[in-house]
C-alpha positions as CSV (number, residue, x, y, z in Angstrom):
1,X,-8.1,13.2,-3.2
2,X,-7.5,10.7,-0.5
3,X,-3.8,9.2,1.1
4,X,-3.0,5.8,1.9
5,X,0.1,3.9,3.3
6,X,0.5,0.7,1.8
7,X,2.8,-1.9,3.0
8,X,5.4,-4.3,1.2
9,X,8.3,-6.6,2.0
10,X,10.8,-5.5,-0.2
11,X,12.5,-8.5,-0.7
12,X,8.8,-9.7,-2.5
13,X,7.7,-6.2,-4.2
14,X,9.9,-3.1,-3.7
15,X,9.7,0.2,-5.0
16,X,12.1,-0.5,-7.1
17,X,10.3,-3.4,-8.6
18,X,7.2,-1.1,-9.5
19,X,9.7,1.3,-10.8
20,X,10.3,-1.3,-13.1
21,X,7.6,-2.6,-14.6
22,X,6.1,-2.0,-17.8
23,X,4.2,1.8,-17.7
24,X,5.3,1.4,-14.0
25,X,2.1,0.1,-13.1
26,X,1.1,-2.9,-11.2
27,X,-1.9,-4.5,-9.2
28,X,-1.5,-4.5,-5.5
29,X,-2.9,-8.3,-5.5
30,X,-2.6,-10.8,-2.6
31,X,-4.0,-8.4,0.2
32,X,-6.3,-10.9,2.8
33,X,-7.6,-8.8,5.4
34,X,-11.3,-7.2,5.0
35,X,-10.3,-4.3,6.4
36,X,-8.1,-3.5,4.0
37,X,-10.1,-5.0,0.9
38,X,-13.3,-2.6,2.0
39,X,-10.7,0.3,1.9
40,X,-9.3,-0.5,-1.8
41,X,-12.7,-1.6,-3.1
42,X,-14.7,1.4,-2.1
43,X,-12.9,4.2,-1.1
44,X,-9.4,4.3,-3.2
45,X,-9.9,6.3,-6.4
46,X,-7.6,7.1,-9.2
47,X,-5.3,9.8,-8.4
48,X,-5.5,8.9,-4.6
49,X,-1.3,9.4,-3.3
50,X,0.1,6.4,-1.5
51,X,3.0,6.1,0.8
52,X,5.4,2.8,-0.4
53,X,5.9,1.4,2.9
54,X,9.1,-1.2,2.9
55,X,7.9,-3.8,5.7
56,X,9.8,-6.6,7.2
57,X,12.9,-4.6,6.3
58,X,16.2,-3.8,8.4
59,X,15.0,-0.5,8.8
60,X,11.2,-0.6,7.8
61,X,10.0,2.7,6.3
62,X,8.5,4.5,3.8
63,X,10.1,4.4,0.0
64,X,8.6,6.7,-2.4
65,X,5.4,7.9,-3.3
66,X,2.9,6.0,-5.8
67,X,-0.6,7.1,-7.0
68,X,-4.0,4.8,-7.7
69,X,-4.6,4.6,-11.0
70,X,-7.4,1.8,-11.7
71,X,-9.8,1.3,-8.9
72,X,-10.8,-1.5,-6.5
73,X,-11.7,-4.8,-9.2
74,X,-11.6,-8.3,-8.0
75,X,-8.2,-10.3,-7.4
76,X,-7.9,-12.9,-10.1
77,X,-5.0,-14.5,-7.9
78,X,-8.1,-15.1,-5.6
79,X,-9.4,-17.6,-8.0
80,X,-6.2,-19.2,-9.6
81,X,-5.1,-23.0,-7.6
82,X,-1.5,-22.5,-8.4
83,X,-1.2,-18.6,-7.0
84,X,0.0,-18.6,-3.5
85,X,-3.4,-16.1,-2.4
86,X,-5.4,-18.8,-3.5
87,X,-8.8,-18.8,-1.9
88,X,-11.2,-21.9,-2.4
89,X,-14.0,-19.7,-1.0
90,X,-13.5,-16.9,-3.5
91,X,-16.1,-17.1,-6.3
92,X,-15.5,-15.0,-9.4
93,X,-19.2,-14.2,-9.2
94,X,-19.4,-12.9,-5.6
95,X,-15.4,-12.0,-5.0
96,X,-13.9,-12.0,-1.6
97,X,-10.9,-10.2,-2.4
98,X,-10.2,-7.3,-4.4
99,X,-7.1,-5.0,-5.3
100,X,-6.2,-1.9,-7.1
101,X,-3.8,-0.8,-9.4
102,X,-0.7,1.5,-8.7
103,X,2.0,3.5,-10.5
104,X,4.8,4.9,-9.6
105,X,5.6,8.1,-9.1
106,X,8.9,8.4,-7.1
107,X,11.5,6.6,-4.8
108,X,12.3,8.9,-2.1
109,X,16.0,10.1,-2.3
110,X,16.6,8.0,1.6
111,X,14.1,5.7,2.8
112,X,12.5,7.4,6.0
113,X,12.5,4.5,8.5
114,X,9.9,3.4,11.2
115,X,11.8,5.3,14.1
116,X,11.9,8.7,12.5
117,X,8.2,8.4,11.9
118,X,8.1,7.6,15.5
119,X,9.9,10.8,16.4
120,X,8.0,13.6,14.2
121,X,5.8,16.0,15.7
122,X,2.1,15.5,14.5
123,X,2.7,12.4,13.1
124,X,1.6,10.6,16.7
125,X,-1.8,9.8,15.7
126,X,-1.0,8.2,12.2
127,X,-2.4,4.8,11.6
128,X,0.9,3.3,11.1
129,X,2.3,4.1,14.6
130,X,-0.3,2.7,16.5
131,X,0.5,-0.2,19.0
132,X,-1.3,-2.8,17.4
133,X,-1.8,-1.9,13.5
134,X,-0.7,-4.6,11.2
135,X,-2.9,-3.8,8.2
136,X,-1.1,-3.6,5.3
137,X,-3.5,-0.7,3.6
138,X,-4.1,2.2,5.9
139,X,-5.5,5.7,5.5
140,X,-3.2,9.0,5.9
141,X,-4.3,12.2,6.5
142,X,-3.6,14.7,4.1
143,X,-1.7,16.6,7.4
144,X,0.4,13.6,7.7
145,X,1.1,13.2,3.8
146,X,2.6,16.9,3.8
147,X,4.5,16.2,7.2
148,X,6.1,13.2,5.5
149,X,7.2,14.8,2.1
150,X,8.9,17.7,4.2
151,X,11.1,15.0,5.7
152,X,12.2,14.1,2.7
């Protein structure tokens, strides 16, 4: 079982929005960076644990907890003119851009913001607070997963 952090602007998806949906599932569409599409398409798998990251938020931090359940397929959004992550380029027989399913599992009981993280012991080499890291799909360790529940 792997970790991941994945990041979304609340005010677009929240936590709350996936808590919502029907069998609290949705795809995590619209991601266009390769690094990040090479991480969902070949190395997520079902049951993988994933950080809900609130980006873009006054605080940013990490929501809940969600869980891969439907491995890296391609994006249809990729393909369809009127979506916003339209890409001309993407051809449904050789796909550009692919995503992965999620469900929810739990909203944390307080959102544990950005400077926290910043703060914890043995959380200093995470992905997240690097100078520089902007993807929105990044690996965790499974050290840092445990260090982040207990702050809960």
């Amino acid at each position: 079982m792997a970790y991941w952090l994945m990041k979304s602007e609340p005010d677009v998806f929240s936590i709350e929005d996936l808590a919502n949906r029907p069998q609290q599932t949705e795809p995590w569409d619209g991601v266009r960076n390769y690094q990040a599409r090479n991480m969902m398409r070949d190395e997520m798998a079902e049951g993988d644990g994933v950080l809900f990251y609130h980006s873009n938020a006054k605080p940013p931090g990490i929501a809940g907890i969600a869980e891969i359940v439907r491995t890296g397929y391609p994006d249809p959004t990729a393909f369809d003119p009127a979506s916003k992550y339209f890409d001309p380029k993407s051809d449904p027989n050789n796909p550009r851009w692919y995503l992965v399913d999620v469900r929810f599992v739990r909203q944390f009981r307080r959102l544990i913001p950005l400077d926290e993280l910043r703060q914890v012991a043995g959380l200093e080499g995470m992905a997240l607070l690097q100078k520089g890291s902007r993807l929105s799909v990044m690996p965790v360790s499974a050290e840092e997963w445990s260090i982040i529940l207990a702050l809960e």
